[in-house]
C-alpha positions as a Markdown table, in Angstrom:
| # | Residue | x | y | z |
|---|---|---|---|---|
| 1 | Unk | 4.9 | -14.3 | -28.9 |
| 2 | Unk | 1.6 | -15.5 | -28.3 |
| 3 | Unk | -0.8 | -12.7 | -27.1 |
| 4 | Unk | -1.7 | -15.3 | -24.1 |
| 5 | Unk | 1.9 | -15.1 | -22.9 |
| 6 | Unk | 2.1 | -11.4 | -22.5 |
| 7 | Unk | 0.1 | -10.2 | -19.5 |
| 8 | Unk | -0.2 | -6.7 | -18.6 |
| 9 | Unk | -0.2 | -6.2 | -14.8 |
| 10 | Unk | -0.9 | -3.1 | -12.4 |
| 11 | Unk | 0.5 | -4.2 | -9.0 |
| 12 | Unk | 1.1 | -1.9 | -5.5 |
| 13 | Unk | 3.6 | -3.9 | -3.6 |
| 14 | Unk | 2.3 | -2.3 | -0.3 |
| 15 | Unk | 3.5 | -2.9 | 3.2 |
| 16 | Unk | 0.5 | -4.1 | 4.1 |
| 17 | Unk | -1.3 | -5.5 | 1.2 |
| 18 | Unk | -0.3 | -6.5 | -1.9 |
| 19 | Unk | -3.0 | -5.7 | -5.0 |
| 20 | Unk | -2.9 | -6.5 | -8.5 |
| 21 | Unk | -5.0 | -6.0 | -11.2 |
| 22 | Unk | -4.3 | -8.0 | -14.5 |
| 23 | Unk | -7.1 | -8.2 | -17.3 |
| 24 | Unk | -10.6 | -8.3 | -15.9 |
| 25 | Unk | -9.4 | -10.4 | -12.4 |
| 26 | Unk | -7.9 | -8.4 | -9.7 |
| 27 | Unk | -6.8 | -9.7 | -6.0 |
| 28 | Unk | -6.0 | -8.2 | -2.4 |
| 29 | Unk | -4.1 | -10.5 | 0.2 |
| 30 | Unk | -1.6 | -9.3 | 3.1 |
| 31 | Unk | 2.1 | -8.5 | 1.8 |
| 32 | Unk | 3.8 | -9.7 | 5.2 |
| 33 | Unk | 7.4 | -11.0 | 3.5 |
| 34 | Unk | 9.5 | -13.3 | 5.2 |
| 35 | Unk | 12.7 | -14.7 | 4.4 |
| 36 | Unk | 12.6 | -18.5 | 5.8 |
| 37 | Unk | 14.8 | -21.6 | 5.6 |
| 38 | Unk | 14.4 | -24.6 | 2.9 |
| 39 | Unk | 11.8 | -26.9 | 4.6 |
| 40 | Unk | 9.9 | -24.4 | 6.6 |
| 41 | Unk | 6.5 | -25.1 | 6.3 |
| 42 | Unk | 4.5 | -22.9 | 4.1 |
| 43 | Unk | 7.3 | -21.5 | 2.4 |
| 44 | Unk | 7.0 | -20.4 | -1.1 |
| 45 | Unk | 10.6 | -20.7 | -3.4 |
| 46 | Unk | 11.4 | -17.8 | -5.4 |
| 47 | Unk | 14.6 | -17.4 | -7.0 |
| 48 | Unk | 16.5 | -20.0 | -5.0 |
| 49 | Unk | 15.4 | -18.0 | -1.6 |
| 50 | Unk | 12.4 | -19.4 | 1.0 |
| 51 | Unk | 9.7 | -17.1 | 1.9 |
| 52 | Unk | 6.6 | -16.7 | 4.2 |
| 53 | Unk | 4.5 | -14.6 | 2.6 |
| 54 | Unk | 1.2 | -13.4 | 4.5 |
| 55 | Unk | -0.1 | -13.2 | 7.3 |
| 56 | Unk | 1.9 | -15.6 | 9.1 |
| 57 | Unk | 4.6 | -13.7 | 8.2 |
| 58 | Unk | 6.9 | -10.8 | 10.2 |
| 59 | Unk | 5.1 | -7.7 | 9.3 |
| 60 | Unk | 7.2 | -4.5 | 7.9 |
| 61 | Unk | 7.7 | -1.7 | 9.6 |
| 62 | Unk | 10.2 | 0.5 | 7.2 |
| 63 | Unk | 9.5 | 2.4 | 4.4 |
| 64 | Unk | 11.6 | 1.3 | 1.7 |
| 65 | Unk | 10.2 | -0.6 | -0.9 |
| 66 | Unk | 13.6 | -1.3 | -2.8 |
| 67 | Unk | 14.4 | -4.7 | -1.1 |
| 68 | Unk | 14.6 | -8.2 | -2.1 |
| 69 | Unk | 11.4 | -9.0 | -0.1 |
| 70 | Unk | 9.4 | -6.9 | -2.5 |
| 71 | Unk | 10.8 | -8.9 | -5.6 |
| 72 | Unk | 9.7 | -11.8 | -3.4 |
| 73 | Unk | 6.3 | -10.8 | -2.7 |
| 74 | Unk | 5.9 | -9.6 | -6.8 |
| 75 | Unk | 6.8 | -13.4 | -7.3 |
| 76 | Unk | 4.3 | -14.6 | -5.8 |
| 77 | Unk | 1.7 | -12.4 | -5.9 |
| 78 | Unk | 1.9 | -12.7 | -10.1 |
| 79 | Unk | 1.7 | -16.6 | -9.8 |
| 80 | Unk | -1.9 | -17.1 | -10.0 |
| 81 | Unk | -2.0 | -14.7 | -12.8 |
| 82 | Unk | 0.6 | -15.7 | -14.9 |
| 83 | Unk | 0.8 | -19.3 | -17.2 |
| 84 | Unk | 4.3 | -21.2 | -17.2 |
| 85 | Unk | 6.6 | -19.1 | -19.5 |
| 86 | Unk | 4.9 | -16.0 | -19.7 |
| 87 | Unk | 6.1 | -12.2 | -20.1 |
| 88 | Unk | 4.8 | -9.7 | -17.7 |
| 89 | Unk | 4.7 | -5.6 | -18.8 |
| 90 | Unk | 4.3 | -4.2 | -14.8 |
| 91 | Unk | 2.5 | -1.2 | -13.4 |
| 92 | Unk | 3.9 | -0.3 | -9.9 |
| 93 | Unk | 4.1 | 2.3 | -7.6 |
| 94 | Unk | 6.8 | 3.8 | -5.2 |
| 95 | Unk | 5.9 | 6.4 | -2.3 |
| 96 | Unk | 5.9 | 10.1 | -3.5 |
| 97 | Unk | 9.0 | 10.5 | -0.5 |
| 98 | Unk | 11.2 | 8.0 | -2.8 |
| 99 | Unk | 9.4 | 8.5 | -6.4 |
| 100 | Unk | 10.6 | 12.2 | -6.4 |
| 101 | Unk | 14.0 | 10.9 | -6.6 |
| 102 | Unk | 15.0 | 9.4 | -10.3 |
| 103 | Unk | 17.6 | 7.2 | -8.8 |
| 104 | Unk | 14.8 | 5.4 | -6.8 |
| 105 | Unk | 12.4 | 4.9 | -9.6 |
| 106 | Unk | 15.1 | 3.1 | -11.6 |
| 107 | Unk | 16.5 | 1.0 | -8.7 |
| 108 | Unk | 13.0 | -0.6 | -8.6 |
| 109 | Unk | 12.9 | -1.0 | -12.1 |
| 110 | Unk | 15.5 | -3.3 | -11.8 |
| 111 | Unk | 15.3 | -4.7 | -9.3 |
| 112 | Unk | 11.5 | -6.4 | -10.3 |
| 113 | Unk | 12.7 | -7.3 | -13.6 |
| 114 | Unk | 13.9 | -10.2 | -14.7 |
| 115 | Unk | 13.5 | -14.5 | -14.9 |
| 116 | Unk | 11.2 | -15.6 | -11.7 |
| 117 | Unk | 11.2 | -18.8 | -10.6 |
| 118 | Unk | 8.2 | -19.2 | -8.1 |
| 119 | Unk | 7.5 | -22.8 | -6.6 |
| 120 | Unk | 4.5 | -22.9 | -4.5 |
| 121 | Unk | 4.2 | -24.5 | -0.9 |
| 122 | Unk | 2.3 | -27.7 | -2.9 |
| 123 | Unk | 6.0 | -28.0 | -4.7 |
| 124 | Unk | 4.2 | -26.6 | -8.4 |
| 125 | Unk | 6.7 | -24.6 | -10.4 |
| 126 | Unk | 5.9 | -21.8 | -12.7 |
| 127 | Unk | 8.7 | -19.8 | -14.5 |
| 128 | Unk | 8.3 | -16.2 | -16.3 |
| 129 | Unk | 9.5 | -13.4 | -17.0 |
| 130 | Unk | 9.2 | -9.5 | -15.8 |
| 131 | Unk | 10.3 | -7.8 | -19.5 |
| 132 | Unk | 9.7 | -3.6 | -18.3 |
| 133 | Unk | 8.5 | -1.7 | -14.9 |
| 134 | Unk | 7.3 | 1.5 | -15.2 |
| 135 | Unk | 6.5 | 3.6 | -12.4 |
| 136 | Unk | 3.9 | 5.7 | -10.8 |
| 137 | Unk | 3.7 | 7.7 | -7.5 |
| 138 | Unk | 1.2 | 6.3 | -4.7 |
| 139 | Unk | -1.2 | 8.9 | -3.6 |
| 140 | Unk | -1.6 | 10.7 | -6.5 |
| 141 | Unk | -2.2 | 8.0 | -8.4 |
| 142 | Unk | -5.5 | 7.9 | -6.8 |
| 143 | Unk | -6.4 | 11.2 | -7.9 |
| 144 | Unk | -6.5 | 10.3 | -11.3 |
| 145 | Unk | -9.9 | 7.9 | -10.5 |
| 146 | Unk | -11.4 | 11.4 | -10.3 |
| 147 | Unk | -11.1 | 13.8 | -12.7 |
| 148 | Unk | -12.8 | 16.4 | -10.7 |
| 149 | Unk | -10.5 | 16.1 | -7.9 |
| 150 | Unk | -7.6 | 17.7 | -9.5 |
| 151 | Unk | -9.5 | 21.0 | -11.1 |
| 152 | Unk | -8.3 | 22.6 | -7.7 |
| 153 | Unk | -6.1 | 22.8 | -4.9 |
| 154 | Unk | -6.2 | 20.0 | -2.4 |
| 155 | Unk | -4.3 | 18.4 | 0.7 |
| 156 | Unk | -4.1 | 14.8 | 0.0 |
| 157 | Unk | -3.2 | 12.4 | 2.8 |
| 158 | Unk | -2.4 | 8.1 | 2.1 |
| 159 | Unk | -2.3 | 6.1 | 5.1 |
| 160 | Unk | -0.2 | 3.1 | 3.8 |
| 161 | Unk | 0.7 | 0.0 | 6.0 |
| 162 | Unk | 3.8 | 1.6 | 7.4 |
| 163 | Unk | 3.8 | 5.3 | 5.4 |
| 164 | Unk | 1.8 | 7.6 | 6.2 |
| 165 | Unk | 2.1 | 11.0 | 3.5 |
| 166 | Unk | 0.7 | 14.2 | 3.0 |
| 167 | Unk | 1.2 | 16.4 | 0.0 |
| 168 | Unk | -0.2 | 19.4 | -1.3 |
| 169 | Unk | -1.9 | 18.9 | -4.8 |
| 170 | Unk | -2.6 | 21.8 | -7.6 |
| 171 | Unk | -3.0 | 19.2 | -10.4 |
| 172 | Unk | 0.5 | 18.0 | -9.9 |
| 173 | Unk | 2.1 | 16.8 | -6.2 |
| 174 | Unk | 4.2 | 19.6 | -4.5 |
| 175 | Unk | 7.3 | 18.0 | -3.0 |
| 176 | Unk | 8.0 | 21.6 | -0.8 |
| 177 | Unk | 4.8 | 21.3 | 1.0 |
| 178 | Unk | 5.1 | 17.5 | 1.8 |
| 179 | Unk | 5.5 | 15.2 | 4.9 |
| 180 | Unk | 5.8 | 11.5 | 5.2 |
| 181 | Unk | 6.4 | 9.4 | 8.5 |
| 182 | Unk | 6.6 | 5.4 | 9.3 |
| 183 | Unk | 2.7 | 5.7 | 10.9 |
| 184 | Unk | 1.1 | 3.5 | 8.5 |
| 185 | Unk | -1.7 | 1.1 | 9.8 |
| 186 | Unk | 1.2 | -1.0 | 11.1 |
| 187 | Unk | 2.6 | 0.8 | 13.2 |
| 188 | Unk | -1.0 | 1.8 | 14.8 |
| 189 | Unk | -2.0 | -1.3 | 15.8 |
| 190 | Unk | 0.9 | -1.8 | 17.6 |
| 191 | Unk | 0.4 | 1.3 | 19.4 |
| 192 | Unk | -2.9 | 1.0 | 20.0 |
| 193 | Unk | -1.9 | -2.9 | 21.7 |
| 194 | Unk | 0.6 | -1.2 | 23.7 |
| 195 | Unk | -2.0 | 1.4 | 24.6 |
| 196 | Unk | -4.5 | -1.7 | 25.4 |
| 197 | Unk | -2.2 | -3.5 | 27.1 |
| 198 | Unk | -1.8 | -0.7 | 29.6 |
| 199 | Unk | -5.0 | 0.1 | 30.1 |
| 200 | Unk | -6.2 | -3.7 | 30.3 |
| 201 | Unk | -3.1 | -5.5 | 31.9 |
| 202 | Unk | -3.0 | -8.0 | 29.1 |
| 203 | Unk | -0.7 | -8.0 | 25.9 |
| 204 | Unk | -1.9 | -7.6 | 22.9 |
| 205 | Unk | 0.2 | -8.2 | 20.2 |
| 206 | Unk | 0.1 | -5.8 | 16.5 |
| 207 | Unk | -1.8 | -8.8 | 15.2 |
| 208 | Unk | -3.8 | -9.1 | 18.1 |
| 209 | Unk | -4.9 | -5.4 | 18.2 |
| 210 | Unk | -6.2 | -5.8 | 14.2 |
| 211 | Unk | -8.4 | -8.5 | 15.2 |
| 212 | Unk | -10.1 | -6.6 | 17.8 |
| 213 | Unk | -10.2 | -3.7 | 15.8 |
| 214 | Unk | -12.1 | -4.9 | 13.2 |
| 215 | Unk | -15.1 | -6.3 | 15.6 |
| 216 | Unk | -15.1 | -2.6 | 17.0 |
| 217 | Unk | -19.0 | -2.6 | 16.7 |
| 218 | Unk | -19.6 | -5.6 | 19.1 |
| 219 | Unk | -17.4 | -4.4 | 21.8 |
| 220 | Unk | -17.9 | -2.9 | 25.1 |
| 221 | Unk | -18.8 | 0.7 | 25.6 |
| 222 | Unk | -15.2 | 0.9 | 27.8 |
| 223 | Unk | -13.4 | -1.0 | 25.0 |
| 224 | Unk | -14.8 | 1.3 | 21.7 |
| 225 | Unk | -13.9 | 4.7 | 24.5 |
| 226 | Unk | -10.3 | 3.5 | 24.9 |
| 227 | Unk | -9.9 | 3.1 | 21.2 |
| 228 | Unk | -11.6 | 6.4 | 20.2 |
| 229 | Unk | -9.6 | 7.7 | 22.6 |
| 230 | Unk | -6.2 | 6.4 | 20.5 |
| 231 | Unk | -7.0 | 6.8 | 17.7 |
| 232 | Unk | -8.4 | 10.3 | 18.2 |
| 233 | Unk | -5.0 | 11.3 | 19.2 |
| 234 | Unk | -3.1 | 9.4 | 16.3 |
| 235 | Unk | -5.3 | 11.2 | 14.1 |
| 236 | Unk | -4.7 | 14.7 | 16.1 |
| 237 | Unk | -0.6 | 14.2 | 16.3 |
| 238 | Unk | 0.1 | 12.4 | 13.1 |
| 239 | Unk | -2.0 | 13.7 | 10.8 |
| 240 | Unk | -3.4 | 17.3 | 11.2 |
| 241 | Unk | -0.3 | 18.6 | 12.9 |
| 242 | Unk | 2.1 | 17.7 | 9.7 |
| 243 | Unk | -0.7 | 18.9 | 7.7 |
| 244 | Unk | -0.7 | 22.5 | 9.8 |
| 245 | Unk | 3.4 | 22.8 | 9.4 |
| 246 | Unk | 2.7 | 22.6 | 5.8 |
| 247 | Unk | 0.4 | 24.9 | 5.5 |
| 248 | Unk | -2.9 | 23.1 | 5.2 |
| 249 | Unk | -5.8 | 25.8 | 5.9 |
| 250 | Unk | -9.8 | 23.9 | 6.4 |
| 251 | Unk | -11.1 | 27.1 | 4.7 |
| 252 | Unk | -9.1 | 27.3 | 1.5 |
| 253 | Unk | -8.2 | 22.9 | 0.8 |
| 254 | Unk | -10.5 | 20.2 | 0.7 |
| 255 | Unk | -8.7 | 17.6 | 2.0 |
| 256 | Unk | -8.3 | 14.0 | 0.7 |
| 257 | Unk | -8.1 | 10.8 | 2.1 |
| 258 | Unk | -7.1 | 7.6 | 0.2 |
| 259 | Unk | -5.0 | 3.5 | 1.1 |
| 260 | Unk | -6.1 | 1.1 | 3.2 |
| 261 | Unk | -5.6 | 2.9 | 6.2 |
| 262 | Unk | -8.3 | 5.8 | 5.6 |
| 263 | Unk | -11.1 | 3.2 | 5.3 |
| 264 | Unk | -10.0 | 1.5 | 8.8 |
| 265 | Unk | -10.0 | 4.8 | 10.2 |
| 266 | Unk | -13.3 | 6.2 | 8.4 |
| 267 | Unk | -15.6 | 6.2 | 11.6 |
| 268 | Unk | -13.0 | 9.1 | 12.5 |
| 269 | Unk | -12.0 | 10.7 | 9.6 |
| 270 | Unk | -15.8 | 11.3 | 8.2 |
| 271 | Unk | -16.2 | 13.2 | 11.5 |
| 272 | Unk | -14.5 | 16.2 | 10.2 |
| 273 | Unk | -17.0 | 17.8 | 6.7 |
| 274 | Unk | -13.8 | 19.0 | 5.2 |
| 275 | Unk | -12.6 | 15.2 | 4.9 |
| 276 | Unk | -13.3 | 13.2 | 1.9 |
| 277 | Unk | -12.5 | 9.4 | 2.1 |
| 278 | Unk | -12.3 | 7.9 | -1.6 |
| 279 | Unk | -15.0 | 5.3 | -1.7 |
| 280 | Unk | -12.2 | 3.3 | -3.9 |
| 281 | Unk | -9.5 | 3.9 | -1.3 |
| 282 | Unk | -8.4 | 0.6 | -1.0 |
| 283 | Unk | -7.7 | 0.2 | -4.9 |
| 284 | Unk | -7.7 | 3.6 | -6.3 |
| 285 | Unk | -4.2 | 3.5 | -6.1 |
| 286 | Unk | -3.7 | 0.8 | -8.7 |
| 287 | Unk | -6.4 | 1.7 | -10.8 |
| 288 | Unk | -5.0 | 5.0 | -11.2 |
| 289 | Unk | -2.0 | 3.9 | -12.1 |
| 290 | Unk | -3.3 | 1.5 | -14.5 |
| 291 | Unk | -5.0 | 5.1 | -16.2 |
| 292 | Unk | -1.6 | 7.0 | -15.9 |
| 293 | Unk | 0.0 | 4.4 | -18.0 |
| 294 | Unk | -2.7 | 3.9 | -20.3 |
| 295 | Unk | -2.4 | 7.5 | -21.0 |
| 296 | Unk | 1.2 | 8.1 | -21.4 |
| 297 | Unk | 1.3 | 4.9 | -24.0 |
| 298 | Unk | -1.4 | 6.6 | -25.8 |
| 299 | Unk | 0.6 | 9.7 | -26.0 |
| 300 | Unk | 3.4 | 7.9 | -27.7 |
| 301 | Unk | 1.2 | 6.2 | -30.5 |
């Protein structure tokens, strides 16, 4: 086989976006994933089923990442990085609540492997193949982009698109002193628009609420107290009350903050000198698992 035809490919199938690193390129887009019918405009084909895939696109609100959608969004999320024909050697990532189980970690496996058939919306077909998955656990993959940050013990905390987990770290993840809950970034903006929608007597929708969430600086004095007012309280419930029932003490644990949802949250967050927001957050998850593999291939030279 042509070294050209095998790519190497760290990918975190997230719930909210999809990343993937391959070579020197790397790419972020939203990982909405919606099963369609033939015709539907925009559609991608993958594997004989018809998908929206973005932000027009249902967004998810479950954990589980062991569904056919995920193959779908893998699909197409390899397609600009792969040439017709090519073999793919995966890096992925499961949650830490379904990693810890074996089981899991080999129903993803195969699941993603295998022939993929991917025909864009513009009707051009590429075919490959996914030869081996392996594995590594979201959260504390990020640690590894620090050395420093396991030498001690530590609460770390990734807000996801729908999961939201805590876990207590001394140089390897403690699945006794762990919590993980469906409050990702999803599920806050659709909270938050039903907590604006209240307070404003107009709907806004999830997608609605993002918008307007991301031009926080230009809003209105009322507007920016309502949503610090939210999101205060997320923070409050969600976050350090899980953290408190498993035994997370400000004097003795730094605590951690990494995913997509501690940098949309940051203004909050960095309020509190105990919290440290990785300035990677967004894609220290891949990267470290890109290391972690790296590492444990070197081990078996």
């Amino acid at each position: 086989m042509k070294t050209a035809d095998l790519v190497r490919a760290t990918a975190d199938l997230g719930n909210s976006n999809g990343k993937i690193i391959a070579g020197n390129k790397k790419s972020i887009d939203s990982s909405n994933v919606q099963e369609v019918t033939k015709g539907t405009f925009g559609s991608w084909q993958i594997n004989d089923k018809y998908y929206l895939i973005g932000e027009n696109a249902r967004a998810k609100f479950d954990t589980n990442k062991i569904t056919e959608n995920k193959k779908a969004l893998l699909g197409r999320i390899l397609y600009p990085f792969v040439e017709d024909g090519a073999t793919v050697e995966l890096i992925t990532l499961l949650p830490l609540s379904l990693y810890i189980n074996q089981d899991n970690k080999e129903k993803y496996a195969e699941l993603l492997k295998g022939e993929y058939t991917v025909i864009n919306p513009n009707e051009a077909e590429k075919h490959f193949t996914v030869k081996s998955v392996e594995i590594c656990a979201e959260g504390f993959s990020s640690l590894v982009t620090d050395a420093k940050l396991l030498q001690e013990p530590l609460f770390l905390v990734d807000i996801g698109g729908v999961d939201l987990t805590g876990v207590f770290v001394n140089r390897t993840p403690d699945a006794n002193r762990m919590f993980t809950s469906e409050r990702g970034m999803n599920v806050f903006y659709t909270e938050l628009g039903k907590y604006l929608t209240s307070k404003l007597l107009e709907t806004y929708t999830n997608k609605d609420t993002e918008i307007l969430y991301k031009r926080y600086e230009s809003l209105s004095d009322n507007l920016k107290a309502i949503i610090d007012e939210f999101a205060t309280d997320y923070i409050e419930r969600y976050i350090y009350q899980p953290l408190k029932d498993i035994d997370y003490k400000p004097l003795l644990h730094k605590l951690i903050l990494v995913g997509g949802g501690a940098i949309a949250l940051k203004r909050y967050l960095e309020k509190d000198d105990n919290i440290t927001v990785l300035e990677n957050a967004i894609w220290s998850n891949v990267e470290g698992a890109n290391l972690i593999s790296l590492r444990r291939n070197k081990k078996k030279c």
